[in-house]
C-alpha positions in Angstrom: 11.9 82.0 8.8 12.2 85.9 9.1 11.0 88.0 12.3 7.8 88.7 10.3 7.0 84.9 9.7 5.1 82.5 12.1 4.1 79.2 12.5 0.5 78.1 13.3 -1.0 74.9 13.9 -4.3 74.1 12.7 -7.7 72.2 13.8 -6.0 69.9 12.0 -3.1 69.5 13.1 -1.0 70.9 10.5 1.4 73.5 10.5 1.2 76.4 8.1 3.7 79.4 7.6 1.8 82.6 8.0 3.6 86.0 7.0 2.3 89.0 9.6 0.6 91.9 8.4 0.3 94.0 10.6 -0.8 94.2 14.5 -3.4 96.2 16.2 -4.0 97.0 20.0 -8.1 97.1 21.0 -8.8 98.0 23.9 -5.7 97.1 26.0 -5.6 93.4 24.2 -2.8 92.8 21.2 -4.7 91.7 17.8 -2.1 89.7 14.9 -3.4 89.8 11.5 -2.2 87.5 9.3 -1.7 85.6 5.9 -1.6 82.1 5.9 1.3 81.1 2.9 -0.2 78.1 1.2 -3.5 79.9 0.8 -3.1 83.8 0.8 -6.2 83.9 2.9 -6.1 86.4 6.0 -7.2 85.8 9.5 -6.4 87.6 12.7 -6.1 86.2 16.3 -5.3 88.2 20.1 -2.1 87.1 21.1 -1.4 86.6 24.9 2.2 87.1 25.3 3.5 85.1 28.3 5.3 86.7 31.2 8.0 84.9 31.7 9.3 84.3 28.3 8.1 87.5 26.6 9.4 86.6 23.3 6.4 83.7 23.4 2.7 83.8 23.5 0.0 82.1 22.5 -3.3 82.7 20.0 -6.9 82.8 21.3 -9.9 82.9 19.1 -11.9 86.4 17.8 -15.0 85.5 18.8 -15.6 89.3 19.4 -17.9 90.8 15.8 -17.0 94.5 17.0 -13.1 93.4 16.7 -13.5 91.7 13.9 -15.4 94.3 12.4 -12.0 96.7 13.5 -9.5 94.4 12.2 -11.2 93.9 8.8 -11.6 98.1 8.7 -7.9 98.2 9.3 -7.0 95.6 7.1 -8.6 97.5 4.3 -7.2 100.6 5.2 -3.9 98.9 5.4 -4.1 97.7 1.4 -4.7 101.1 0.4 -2.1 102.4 1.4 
């Protein structure tokens, strides 16, 4: 797995290799975008890094419309480029 792949585990259970797109900062919060491997469907999630391992974090739900709303305008700008 390269530096730009990642695992995530699923509401099922299941672990699925996601390649990163790109990341976005929103007001002062970290956003991952993301492709899922198997499926070539993209999602997005904040990630929390945590403070005493830096190189770790965890994912917490968009529930936010007005980020989704900036990560999908970002994404799009993002494929045409």
């Amino acid at each position: 797995m390269n530096e730009k792949e990642m695992i995530i585990v699923d509401e099922h259970g299941q672990e699925r290799l996601c390649t990163i797109i790109f990341t976005k900062d929103i007001d002062e919060h970290m956003y991952v975008v993301f492709e899922f491997n198997d499926t070539k469907e993209f999602s997005a999630a904040e990630y929390v890094p945590n403070p005493e391992k830096p190189e770790e974090g965890e994912f917490i739900a968009i529930e936010d419309e007005h980020i989704w709303s900036q990560l999908e305008e970002a994404l799009s700008e993002y494929d045409g480029e």
